[in-house]
C-alpha positions as CSV (number, residue, x, y, z in Angstrom):
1,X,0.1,-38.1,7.2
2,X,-2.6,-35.2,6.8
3,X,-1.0,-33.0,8.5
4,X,2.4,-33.1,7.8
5,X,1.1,-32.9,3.9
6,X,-0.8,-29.8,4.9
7,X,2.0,-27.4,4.4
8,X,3.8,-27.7,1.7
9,X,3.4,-26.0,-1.2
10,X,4.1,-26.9,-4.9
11,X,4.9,-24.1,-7.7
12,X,4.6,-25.4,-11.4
13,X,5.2,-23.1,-14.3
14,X,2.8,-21.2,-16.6
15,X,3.4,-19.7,-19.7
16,X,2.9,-15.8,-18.5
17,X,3.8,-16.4,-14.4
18,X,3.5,-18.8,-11.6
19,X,0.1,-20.6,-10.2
20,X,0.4,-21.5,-6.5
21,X,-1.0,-25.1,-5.6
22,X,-1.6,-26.3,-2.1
23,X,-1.3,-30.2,-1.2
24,X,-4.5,-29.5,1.2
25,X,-6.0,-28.5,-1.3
26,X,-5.5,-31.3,-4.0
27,X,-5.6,-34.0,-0.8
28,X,-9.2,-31.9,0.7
29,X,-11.5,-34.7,-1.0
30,X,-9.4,-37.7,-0.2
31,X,-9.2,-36.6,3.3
32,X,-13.0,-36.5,3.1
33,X,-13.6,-39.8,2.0
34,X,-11.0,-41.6,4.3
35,X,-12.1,-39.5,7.8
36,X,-15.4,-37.5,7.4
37,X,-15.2,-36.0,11.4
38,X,-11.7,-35.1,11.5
39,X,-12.2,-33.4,8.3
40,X,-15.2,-31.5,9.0
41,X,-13.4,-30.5,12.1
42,X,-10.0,-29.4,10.1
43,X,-12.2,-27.3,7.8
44,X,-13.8,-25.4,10.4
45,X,-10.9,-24.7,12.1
46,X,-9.0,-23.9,8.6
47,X,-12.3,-21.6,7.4
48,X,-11.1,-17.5,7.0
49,X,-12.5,-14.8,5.5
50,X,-12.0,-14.0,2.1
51,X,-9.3,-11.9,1.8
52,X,-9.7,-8.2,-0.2
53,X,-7.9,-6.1,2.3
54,X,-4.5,-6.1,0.1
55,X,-3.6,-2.2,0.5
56,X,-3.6,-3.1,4.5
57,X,-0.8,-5.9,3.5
58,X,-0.5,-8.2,0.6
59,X,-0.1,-11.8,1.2
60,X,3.6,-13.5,1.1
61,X,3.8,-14.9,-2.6
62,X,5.0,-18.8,-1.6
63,X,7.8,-18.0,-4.2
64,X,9.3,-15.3,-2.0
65,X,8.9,-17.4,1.1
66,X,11.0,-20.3,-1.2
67,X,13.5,-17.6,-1.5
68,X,14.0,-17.2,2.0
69,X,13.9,-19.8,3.8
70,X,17.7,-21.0,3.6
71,X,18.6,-17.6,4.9
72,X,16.6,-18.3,7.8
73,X,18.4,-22.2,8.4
74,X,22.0,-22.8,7.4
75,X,23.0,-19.6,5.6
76,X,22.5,-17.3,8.3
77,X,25.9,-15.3,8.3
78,X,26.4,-11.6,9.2
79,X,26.0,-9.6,5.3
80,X,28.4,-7.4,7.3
81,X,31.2,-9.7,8.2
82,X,34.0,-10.2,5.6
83,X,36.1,-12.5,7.2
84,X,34.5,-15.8,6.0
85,X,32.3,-17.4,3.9
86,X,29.0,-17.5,6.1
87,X,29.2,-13.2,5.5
88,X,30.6,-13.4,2.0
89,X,27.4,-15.6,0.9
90,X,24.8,-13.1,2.9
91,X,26.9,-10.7,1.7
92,X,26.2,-11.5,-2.2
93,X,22.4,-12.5,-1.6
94,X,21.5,-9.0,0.1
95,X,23.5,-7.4,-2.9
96,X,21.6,-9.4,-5.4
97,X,18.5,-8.3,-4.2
98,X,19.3,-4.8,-4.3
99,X,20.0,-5.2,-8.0
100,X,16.6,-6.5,-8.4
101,X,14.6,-3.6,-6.0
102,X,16.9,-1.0,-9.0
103,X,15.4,-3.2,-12.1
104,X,12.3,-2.7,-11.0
105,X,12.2,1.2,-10.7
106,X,15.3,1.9,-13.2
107,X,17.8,2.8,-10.7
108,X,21.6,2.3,-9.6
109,X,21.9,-0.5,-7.3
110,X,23.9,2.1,-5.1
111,X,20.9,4.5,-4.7
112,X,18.8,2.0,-2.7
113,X,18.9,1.7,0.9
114,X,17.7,-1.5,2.6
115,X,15.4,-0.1,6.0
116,X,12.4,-1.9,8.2
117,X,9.6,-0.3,5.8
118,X,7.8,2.3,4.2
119,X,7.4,4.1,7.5
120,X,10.8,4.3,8.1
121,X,12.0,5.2,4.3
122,X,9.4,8.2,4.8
123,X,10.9,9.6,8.3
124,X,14.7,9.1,6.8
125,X,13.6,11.4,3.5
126,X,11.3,13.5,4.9
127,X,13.3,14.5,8.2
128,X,16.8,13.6,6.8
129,X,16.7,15.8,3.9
130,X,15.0,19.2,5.4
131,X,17.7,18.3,8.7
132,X,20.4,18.4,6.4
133,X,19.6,21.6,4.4
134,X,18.0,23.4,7.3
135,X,20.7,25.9,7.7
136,X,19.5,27.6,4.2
137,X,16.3,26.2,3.4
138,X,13.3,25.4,6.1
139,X,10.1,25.0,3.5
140,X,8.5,21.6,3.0
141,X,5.8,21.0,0.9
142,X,3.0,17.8,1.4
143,X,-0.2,17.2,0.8
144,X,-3.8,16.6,3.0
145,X,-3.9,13.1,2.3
146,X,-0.7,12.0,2.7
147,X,0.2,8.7,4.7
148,X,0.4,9.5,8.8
149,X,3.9,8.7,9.2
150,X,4.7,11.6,6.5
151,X,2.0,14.5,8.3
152,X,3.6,13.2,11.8
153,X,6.9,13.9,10.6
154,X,6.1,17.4,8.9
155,X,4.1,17.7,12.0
156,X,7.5,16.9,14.0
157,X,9.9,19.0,11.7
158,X,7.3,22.0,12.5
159,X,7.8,21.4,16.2
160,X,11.7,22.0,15.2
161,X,11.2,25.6,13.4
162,X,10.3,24.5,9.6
163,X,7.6,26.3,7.8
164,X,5.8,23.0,6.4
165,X,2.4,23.7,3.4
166,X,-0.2,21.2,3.3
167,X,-1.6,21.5,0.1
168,X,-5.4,20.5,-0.8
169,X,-6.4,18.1,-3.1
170,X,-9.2,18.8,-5.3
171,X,-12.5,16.5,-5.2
172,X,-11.2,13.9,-7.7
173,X,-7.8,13.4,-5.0
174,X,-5.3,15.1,-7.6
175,X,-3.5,18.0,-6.3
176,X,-3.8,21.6,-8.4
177,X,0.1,21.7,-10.3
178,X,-0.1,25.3,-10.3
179,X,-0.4,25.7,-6.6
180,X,2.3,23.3,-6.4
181,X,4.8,25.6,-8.6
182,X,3.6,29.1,-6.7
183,X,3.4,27.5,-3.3
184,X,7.6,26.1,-3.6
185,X,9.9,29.2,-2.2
186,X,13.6,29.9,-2.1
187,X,13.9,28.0,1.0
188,X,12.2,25.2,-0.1
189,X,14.3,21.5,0.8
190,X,11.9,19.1,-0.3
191,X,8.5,18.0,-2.0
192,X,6.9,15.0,-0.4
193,X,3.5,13.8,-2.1
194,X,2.8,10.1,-2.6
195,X,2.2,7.9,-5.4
196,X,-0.6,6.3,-5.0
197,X,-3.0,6.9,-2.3
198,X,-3.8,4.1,0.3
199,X,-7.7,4.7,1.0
200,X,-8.9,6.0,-2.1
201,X,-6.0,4.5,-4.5
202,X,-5.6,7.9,-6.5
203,X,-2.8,7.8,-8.7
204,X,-1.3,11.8,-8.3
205,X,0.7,13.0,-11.6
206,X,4.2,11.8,-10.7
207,X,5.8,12.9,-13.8
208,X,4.4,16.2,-13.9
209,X,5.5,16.8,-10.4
210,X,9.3,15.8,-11.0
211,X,9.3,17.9,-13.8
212,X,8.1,20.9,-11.9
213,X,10.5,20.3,-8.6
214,X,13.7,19.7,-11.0
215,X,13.0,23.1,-12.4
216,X,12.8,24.7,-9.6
217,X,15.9,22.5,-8.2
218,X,14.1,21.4,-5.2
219,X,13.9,17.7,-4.3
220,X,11.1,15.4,-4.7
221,X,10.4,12.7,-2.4
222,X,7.5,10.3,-3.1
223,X,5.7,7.9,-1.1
224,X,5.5,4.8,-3.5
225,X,4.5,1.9,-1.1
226,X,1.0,1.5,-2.6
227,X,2.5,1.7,-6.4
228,X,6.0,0.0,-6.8
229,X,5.7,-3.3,-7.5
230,X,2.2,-2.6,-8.8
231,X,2.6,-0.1,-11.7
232,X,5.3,0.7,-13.9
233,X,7.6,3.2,-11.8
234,X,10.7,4.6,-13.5
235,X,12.6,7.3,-11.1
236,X,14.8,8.6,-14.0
237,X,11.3,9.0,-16.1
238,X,9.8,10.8,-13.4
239,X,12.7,13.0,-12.0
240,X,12.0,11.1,-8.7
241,X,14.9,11.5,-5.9
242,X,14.1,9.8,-2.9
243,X,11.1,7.1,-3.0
244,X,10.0,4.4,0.3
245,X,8.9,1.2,-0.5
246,X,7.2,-1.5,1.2
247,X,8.1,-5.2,1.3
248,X,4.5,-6.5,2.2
249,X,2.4,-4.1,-0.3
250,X,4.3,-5.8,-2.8
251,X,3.6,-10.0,-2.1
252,X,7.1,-9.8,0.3
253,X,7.6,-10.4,4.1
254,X,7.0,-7.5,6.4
255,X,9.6,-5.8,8.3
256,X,11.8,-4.9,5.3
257,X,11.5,-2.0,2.9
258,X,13.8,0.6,1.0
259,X,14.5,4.2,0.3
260,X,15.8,5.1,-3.2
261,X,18.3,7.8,-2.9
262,X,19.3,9.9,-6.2
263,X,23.0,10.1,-6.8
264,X,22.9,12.5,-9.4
265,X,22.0,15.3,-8.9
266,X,23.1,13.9,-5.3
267,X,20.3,14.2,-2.5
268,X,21.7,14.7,0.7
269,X,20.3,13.9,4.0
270,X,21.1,13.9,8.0
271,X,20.9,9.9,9.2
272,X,18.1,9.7,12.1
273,X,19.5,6.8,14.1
274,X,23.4,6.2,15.3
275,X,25.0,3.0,14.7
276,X,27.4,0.9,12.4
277,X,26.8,3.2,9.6
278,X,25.7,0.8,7.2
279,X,23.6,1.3,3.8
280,X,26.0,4.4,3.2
281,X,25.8,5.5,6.6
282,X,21.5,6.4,6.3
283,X,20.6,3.3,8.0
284,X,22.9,1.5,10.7
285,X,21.7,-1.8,11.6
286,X,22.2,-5.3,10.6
287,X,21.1,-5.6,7.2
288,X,18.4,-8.9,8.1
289,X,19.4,-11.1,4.6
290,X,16.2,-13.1,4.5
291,X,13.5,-10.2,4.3
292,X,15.9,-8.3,2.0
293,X,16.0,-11.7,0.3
294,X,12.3,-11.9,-0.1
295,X,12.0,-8.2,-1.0
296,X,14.2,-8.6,-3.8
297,X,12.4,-11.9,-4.8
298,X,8.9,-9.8,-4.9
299,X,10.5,-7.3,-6.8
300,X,11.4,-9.9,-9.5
301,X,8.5,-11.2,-9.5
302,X,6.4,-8.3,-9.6
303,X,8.5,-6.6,-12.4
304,X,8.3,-9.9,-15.0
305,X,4.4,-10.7,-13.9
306,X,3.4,-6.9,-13.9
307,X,1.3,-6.6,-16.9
308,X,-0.6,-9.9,-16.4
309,X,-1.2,-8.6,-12.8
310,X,-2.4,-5.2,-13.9
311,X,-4.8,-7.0,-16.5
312,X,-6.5,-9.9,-14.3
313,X,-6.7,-6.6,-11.3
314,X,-8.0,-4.1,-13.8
315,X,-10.5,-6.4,-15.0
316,X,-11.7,-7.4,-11.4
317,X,-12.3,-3.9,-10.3
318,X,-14.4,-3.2,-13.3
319,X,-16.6,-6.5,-12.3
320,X,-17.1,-5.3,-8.7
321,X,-17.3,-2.0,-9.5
322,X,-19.9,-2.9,-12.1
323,X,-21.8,-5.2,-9.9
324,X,-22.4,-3.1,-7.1
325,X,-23.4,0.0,-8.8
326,X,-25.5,-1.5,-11.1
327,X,-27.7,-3.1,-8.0
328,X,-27.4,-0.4,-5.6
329,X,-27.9,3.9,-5.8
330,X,-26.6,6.9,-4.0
331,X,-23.4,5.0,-4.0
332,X,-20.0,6.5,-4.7
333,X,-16.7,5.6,-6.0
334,X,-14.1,7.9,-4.2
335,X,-11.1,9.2,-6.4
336,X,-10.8,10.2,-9.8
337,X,-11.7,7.6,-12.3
338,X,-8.8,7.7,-14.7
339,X,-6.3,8.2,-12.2
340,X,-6.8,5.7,-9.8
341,X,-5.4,2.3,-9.0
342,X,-7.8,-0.1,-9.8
343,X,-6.8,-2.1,-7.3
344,X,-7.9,-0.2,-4.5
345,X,-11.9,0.7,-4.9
346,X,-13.4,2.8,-2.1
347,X,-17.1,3.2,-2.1
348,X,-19.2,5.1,0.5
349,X,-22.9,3.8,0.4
350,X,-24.9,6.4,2.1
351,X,-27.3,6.3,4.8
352,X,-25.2,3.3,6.0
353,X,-22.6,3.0,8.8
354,X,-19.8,1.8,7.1
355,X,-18.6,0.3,10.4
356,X,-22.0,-1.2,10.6
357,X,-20.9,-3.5,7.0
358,X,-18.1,-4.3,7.6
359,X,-19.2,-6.4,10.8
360,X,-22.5,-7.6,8.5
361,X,-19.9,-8.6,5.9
362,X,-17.9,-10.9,8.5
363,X,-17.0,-13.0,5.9
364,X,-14.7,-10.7,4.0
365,X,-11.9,-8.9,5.6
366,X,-12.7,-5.8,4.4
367,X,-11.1,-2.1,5.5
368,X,-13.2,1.9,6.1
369,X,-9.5,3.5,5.8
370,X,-6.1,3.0,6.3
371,X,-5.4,0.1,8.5
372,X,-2.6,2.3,10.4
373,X,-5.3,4.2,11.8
374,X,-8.4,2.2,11.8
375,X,-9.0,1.8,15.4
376,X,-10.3,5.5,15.3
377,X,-13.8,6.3,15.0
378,X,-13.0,9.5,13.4
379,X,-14.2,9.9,10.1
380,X,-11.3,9.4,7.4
381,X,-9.1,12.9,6.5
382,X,-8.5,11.5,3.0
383,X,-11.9,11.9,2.4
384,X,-12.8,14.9,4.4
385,X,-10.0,16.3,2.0
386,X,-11.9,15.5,-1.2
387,X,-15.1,16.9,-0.1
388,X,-17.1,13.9,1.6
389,X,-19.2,15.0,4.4
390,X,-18.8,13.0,7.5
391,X,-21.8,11.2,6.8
392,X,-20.3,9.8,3.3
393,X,-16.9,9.5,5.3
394,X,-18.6,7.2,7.5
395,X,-20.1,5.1,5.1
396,X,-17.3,4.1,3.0
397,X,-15.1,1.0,2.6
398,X,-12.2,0.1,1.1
399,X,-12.1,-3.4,-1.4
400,X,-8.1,-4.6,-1.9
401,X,-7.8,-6.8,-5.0
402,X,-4.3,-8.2,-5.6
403,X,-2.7,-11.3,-7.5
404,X,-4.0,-13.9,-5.3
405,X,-7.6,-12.0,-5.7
406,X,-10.6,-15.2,-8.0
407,X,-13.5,-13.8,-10.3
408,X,-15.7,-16.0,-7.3
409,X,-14.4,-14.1,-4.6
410,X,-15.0,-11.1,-6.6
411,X,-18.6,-12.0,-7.0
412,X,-19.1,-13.4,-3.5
413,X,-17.8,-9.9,-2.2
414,X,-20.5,-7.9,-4.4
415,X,-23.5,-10.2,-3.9
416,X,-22.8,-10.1,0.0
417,X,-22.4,-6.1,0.2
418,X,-25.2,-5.8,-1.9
419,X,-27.0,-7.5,0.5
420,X,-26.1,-6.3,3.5
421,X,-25.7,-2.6,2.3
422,X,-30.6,-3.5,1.6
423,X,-30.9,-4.9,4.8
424,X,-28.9,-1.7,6.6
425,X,-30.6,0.7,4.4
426,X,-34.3,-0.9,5.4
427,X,-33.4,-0.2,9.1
428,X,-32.4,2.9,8.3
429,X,-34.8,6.1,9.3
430,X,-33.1,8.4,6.7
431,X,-33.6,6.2,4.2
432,X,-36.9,5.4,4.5
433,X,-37.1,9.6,4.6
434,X,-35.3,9.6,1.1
435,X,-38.0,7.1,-0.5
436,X,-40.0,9.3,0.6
437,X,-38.5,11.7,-1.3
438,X,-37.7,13.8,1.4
439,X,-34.6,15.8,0.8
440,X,-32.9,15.4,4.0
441,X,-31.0,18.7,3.7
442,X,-34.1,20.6,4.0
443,X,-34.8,19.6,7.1
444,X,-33.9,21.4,10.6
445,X,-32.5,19.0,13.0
446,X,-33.0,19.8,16.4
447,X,-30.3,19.8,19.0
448,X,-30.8,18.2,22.4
């Protein structure tokens, strides 16, 4: 009977949003008392890691799975087949959630484009639009410390004949805005600088930038997968006209994301894959009804829980934050302080390996950098870009707090690092050297 209860979730109202509750959990004591060996074994098997890891991917809020789950059983029509009712009722669902992906960033439910994710909304703007225009314009303008699958695609546009800027970030994260204005030519298609930032959350001046491409009639494409769905994001506000999102940054399934695409002034852009010609003709393919379901759930969601997200996240951030540098020195909080999502806190602790705490901290599924690239030992070019030498770059890691995110897991997280970080540093040659109040970068080092 255990097991069959083990799954199924309940949702009861609050007065400001939603609280999740798990049978296991309410049955966990029960279970106990009636079968104390198969229960010890169940909770073994059953014990994770904390989770703070949420810029990697955010959990599926149970409400969105709710959502989709008949699309995925008996209303599994073709949203592209208008003969019958199976396609007329996918039809209306994918439209519905389209609406809801435009409430939540103030835009027509025309300019958004249903595609597999963030990765893919960021090859269709970056390469569609400088594709398009290249007969009269071949300038695009990024940053250091954008996401990979924007550099690789500059990277892949310069391989085609485009002049493509990388511009620096200054030690905080934040780009200069007057290098942004004198480094946009004639020929320049497109801006592309993100949001927020996904190692060092670092929340760049949006608004400021749309107001400087519109005057200078260029387009401005922003990587918001890390902020929509998280902060307020208004596209008309911000002159934005083309933004990716991403389903699972935002408590949806993965596999589904969108493009906005600005109407007026109309952005143009050259499709990258062949097919039906669906979404407008920018993304043939089978529209799949229940992730678009589920993204247009989390959008919901996120856009009437938003502030009571951004207050319970802010306030968590501050207590780890807090904690950790109120125990521990020559630690550092990457990213400017006032422009920063506080939900993404990366700290380097120096004179420790930060690959070295993460496997000390086994407990918490923690992140050292992006998770798209964190099978490399290379020290992270996000912070390389601010200024970090490779020894800080090493030593840092990434804490995710999101919706799900308790005040105990919080405090867990900070006692263990804390910790761990003590017993690292007491192993540590150079530190013993800097109690010694020996300044290391006085010294010579000999090369063998």
């Amino acid at each position: 009977m255990l097991s069959k209860q083990l799954n199924r979730i309940f949702v009861v109202p609050r007065p400001s949003y939603m609280r999740i509750l798990t049978l296991s959990q309410n049955a966990s004591t029960e279970a106990k008392i009636q079968n104390p060996d198969k229960f010890s074994q169940l909770k073994e098997l059953k014990q994770r890691p904390l989770y703070l890891d949420v810029q990697a991917t955010s959990p599926t809020d149970p409400r969105v799975l709710d959502a989709m789950l008949p699309y995925m059983t008996n209303m599994y029509g073709n949203p592209h087949s208008r003969t019958h009712a199976y396609g007329w009722e996918t039809e209306k669902a994918v439209e519905q959630a389209r609406e809801e992906v435009a409430k939540l960033i103030n835009a027509d439910p025309k300019e958004i484009i249903f595609t597999s994710g963030a990765t893919e909304s960021n090859n269709i703007a970056v390469k569609g639009v400088a594709r398009f225009y290249k007969d009269s314009k071949k300038h695009v303008i990024t940053t250091q410390i954008e996401h990979k699958c924007v550099l690789d695609s500059c990277r892949a546009l310069e391989m085609e004949g485009f002049k493509v800027t990388y511009l620096p970030v200054k030690q905080n994260g934040l780009i200069d805005l007057e290098q942004l204005e004198k480094s946009i030519q004639p020929d320049t298609s497109l801006v592309s600088i993100m949001a927020v930032n996904n190692e060092i959350g670092v929340l760049q001046q949006v608004d400021d930038i749309g107001r400087i491409c519109r005057s200078k009639k260029v387009f401005f494409h922003t990587d918001a997968a890390q902020a929509v769905g998280k902060l307020p994001v208004d596209v008309q506000k911000s002159k934005i006209d083309l933004m990716s999102i991403s389903g699972h940054k935002l408590y949806g399934p993965k596999g589904v994301g969108a493009l906005y695409v600005r109407r007026k002034p109309r952005v143009r852009l050259e499709a990258i894959q062949s097919g039906g010609g669906q979404e407008r003709g920018m993304r043939s393919g089978t529209v799949p009804t229940p992730l678009v379901v589920g993204l247009g759930t989390a959008c919901q969601i996120s856009r009437e829980e938003m502030q009571y997200d951004d207050e319970k996240i802010k306030r968590l951030s501050k207590r780890l934050i807090d904690r950790i540098t109120s125990e521990l020195s020559h630690v550092v909080v990457n990213g400017d302080p006032d422009h920063r999502y506080p939900g993404c806190v990366n700290i380097s602790f120096a004179y420790v390996e930060g690959e070295s705490l993460l496997m000390a901290c086994k407990n918490i599924a923690l992140s050292s950098g992006s998770a798209c690239t964190s099978a490399s030992l290379e020290p992270s070019y996000v912070l390389r870009a601010i200024g970090a030498d490779d020894e800080l770059a090493h030593s840092s890691i990434r804490f995710g707090i999101g919706r799900f995110t308790t005040e105990q897991e919080i405090d867990y997280t900070a006692e263990q690092t804390i910790k761990h970080v003590k017993a690292l540093r007491e192993i540590s040659p150079l530190w013993e050297m800097v109690q010694e109040g020996i300044d290391l970068k006085s010294i010579k080092w000999s090369q063998h």
